[in-house]
Every structure is written in structure tokens, then in C-alpha cells.
N, C-alpha and C positions, 0 to 999 in steps of 0.2 A: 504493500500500500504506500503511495506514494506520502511524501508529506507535505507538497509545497500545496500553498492554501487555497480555499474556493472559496470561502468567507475570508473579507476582508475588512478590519477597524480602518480607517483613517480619522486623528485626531488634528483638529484646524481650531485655532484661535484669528484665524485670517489675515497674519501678520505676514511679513516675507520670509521669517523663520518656517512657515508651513506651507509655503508654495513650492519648494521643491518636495516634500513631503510627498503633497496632493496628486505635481504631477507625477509622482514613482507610483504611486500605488494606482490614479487611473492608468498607467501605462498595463501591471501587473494582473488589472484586473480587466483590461482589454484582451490580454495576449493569454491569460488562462483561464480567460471565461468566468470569471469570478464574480461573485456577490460583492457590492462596497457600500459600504456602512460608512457617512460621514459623522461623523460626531464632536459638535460645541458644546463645552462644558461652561457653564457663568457658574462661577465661584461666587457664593454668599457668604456674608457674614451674619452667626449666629450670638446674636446678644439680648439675653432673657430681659436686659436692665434699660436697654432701649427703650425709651416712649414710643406709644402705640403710634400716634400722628408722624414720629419721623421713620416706622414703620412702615406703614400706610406709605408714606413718599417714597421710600427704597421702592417697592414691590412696584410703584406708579413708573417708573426710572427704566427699571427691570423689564419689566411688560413694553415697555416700548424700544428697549436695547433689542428682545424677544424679538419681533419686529422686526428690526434692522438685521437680524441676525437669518431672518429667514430667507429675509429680499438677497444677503450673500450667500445663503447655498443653494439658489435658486441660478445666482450668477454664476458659481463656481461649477455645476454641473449639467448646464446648460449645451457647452458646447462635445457633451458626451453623450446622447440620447439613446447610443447602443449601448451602454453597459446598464445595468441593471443597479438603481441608485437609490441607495433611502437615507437620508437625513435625519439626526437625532438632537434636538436640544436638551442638554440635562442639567440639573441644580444640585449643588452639592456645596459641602464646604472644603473640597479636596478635591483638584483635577486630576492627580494619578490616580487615585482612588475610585473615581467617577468611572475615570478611564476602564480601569481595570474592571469592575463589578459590570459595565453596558459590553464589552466584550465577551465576559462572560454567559452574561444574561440573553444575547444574539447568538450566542456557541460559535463566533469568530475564530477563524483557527490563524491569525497573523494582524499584530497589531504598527501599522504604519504612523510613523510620526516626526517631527523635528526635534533638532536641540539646538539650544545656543554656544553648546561649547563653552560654557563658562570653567575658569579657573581661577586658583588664587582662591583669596579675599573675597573675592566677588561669588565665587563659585561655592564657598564655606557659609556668606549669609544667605544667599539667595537658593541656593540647593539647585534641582532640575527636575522638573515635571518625569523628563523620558528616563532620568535614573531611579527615579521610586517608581515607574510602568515596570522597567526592566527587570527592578528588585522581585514585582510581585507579583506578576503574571504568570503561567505556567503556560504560555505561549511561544512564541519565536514573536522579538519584536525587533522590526526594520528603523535605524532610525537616519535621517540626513541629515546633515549639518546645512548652514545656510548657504546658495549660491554654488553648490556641489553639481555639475551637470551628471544627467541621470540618460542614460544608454537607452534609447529608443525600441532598440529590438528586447529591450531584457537583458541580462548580465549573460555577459560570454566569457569571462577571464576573472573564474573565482578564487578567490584566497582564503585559506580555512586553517585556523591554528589550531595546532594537537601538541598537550603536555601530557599525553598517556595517561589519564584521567577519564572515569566515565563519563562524566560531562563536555569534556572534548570530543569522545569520540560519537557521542548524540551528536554534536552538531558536523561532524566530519559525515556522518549519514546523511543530516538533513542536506549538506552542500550536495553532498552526491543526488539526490533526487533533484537541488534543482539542477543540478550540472543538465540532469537528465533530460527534462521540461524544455530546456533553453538551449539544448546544446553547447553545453559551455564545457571550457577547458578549467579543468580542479587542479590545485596546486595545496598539497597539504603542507602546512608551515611547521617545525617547530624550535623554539628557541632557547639554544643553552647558556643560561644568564650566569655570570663569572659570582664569585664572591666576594660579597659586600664589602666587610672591613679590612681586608686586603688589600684591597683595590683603594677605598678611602686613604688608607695610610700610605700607601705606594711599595707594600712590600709583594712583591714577585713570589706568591705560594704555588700559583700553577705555571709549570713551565709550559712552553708550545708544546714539546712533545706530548704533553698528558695531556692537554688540548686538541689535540691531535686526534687523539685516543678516545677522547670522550666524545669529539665531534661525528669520528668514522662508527663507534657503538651507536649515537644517539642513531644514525642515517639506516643503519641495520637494522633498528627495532623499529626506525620511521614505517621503512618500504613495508617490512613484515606486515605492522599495525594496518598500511592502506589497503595493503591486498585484504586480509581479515577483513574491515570492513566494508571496504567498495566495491571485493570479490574482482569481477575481471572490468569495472570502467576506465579507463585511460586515465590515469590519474601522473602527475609529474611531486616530487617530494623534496623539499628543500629546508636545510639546516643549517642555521644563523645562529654565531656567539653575541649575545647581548643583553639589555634590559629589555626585557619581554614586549613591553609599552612601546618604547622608544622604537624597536627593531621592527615590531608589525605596521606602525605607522608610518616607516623610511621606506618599507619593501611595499606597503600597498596605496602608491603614489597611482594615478589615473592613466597613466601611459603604460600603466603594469596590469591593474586592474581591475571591473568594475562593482567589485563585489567584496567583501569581508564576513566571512560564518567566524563566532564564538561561541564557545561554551560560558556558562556564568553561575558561578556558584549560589548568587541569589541570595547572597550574606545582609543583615539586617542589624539595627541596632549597637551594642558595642562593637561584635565581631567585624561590623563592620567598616566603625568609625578606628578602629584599629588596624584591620588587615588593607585594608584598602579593595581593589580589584582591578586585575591587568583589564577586562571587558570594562569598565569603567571608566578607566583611563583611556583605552582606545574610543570608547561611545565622544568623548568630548571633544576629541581631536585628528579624527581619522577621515581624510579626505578623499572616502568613497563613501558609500551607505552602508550601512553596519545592520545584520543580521546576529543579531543574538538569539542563541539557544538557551531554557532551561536546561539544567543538568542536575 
């Protein structure tokens, strides 16, 4: 059974952060005949202590934002009248959350969206809608960064990183069906990142040769792993010494490829604010469209 989607989410705020979004998923949802779900979320705010009358005015505000918001997905799907379109405005006080439970509640099997790429400072107050989707979905969710051009035909030239982890190799599968869909060439990545405070201090613990060593093992249990899971697809297998982040975002530059599968462990809470996550770091900075797998 294949896994690339026939229900599709797309999440719009209507800003230009979500117009490369829009256009990937109608493209996705032309070329595999798919269902698409648009979906505006207006974020409210819930305050018990609010007087009724500047109640009363928010909701007056809201109903007429409602409005505006219909007259744009009226215009945004206008010029698509063969795909098959339904539009959802929902109220919430959480847009990932919004997001997440109408995907559900439709049985959407691919949630499409934007991010802003935020970092820093900016990235620690302000957080990201598509990184709480990604934390809590049990989905594959697509996401684009802003002004990203998106491949007409569908992705032909996918990249899919594998750390020999079951949740890499979920999405080393998922890449493989769309390879399938789309015709596309798979290029299974994985990356042997050096050690940390050796490296900080500038002492030389690994010499080349044992570099060497690890490189030509890591490339042997690579090819073993793609055959095992993509059995006989044409698959190509490539192994890079680096920071995981930093190396998958150098190798999948747009002259290489149009596509990026991850695994993501879907950490929450401290584990999260602690461990960080390589899918994470790639979602804010990788200049193709990123395809996140649960795992």
C-alpha cells in the first residue's frame, strides 16, 4: 500500500509565508488526484474576566474578519476548479492544535504548510506554528519555507536521511513510494557527525584513518539498510562527515534536489527543550520543502 497521500490538509493564514505552501500542495493534489482541505485557523482569545460588551465587539470584528476570510478562499481556489476543494474556517485558541485535531477529524493523511524559519531570539519567543504540527501529528507533514520554488511536475531528485533508527527508516519507505508516484531518483543520506569536545578544544582524537574506517562501515550498512528497505528501487547512497543539520542543508541545495524525507522523533516538553532535533533544525532552514515523517 502505497503511502503518498489522497487526502490532503493545507494550512493558509494568506500571508506570503503560505503561498508557496498553497501552490505545492495544489500542484500535489492535481498530479495525485487528491482530496484538499484548505484550512484558516483565527486564533481567539479566551478571557473569563472580559466584559460582556467588549465581548460582544471581538465576536462583531471576528464575524466580519469570517467574511473576508471566505471572499480569500474563494480567490485562492478559484483558479483550480478540477481539483476537488473544500474550505474550513476554525476557532481555536491554538493554531497547531487547530491544525492538528481538523486533520484528524477529515482523516487527512498529509499535512501541507509554511514556516518562517525563525531563529535565535526571535525563534525562542515567538516559537513556530509548523514545529508544534510536526511535534504532534502522527502524519507526514510537508513544510516550505518562504519564496522556495516548488517543481511543477512533482519532486524528481529526493533526499532522505537515514541514522539506522526506526524512524529513519519509516521515512526512507515513505521517500521510496513517493520516488514511486513521481518517478523520482532517491538518494538515501546518512551523516557521521565527529565528536563534540574534541573538536571544540582542537584536540585530534580521531585520526583520518579511523575516519576512514568509520566512513567505508557507515557506507556498508548504508547500501545493506536501502536494499532491506526499498528491496530492488534504484536507489543511489551517500555518506557525509559532519553536523547532521548543517551537512543535510549544504547537500540539499535546489540544483541537487527537490525534495527532503525525515524521520522525527516527535520529542515534546523538556526532552525536548533539551535535546533539541536535527528534523527541526533542518524544518527552519532547508531550502527545498521538507517532508517529515513520524517515527
Amino acid at each position: 500500500m502505497t503511502s503518498t497521500p489522497r487526502k490532503i490538509l493545507v494550512a493558509t493564514d494568506f500571508s506570503s509565508t503560505a503561498d508557496s505552501a498553497e501552490k505545492l500542495a495544489f500542484q500535489l493534489a492535481r498530479l495525485l488526484r487528491a482530496e484538499l482541505h484548505l484550512v484558516h485557523v483565527r486564533v481567539i482569545l479566551e478571557d473569563p474576566l472580559m466584559a460582556e460588551e467588549r465581548q460582544l465587539e471581538i465576536e462583531r470584528l471576528m464575524s466580519s474578519a469570517d467574511e473576508a476570510t471566505k471572499d480569500a478562499f474563494d480567490r485562492t481556489r478559484g483558479g483550480d476548479r478540477e481539483i476537488a476543494v473544500e474550505t474550513h474556517l476554525v476557532r481555536s485558541v491554538s493554531a497547531a492544535e487547530a491544525i492538528v485535531e481538523t486533520a484528524s477529524e477529515l482523516e487527512c493523511d498529509l499535512v501541507v504548510m509554511g514556516t518562517h524559519g525563525r531563529r535565535g531570539i526571535k525563534h525562542m519567543l515567538l516559537g513556530s506554528v509548523a514545529e508544534n504540527v510536526v511535534r504532534s501529528v502522527d502524519i507526514p507533514v510537508l513544510t516550505v519555507r518562504p519564496g522556495i520554488e516548488v517543481a511543477t511536475l512533482g519532486p524528481k531528485r529526493i533526499l532522505v536521511a537515514h541514522d539506522f533508527s526506526d524512524r529513519s527508516a519509516t521515512a526512507v519507505r515513505v521517500a521510496g513510494d513517493w520516488a514511486t508516484d513521481f518517478d523520482a531518483k532517491i538518494t538515501v543520506l546518512h551523516v557521521v557527525e565527529p565528536v563534540v569536545y574534541p573538536e571544540f578544544y582542537a584536540i585530534n582524537v580521531l585520526s583520518d584513518d579511523v575516519m576512514t574506517r568509520l566512513r567505508d562501515r557507515a557506507t556498508e550498512a548504508l547500501d545493506d539498510a536501502a536494499d532491506k528497505i526499498l528491496g530492488d528501487r534504484p536507489v543511489n547512497t551517500l555518506v557525509l562527515v559532519g553536523r547532521a543539520t548543517d551537512t543535510i542543508i549544504a547537500e540539499a541545495r535546489p540544483e541537487n534536489f527537490d525534495l527532503v524525507v525525515m524521520g522525527t522523533r516527535g520529542l515534546t516538553g523538556l526532552e525536548q527543550l533539551v535535546l533539541g532535533s536535527v528534523a527541526e533544525g533542518v524544518l527552519r532552514r532547508c531550502p527545498v520543502p521538507l517532508l517529515t515523517v513520524s517515527g
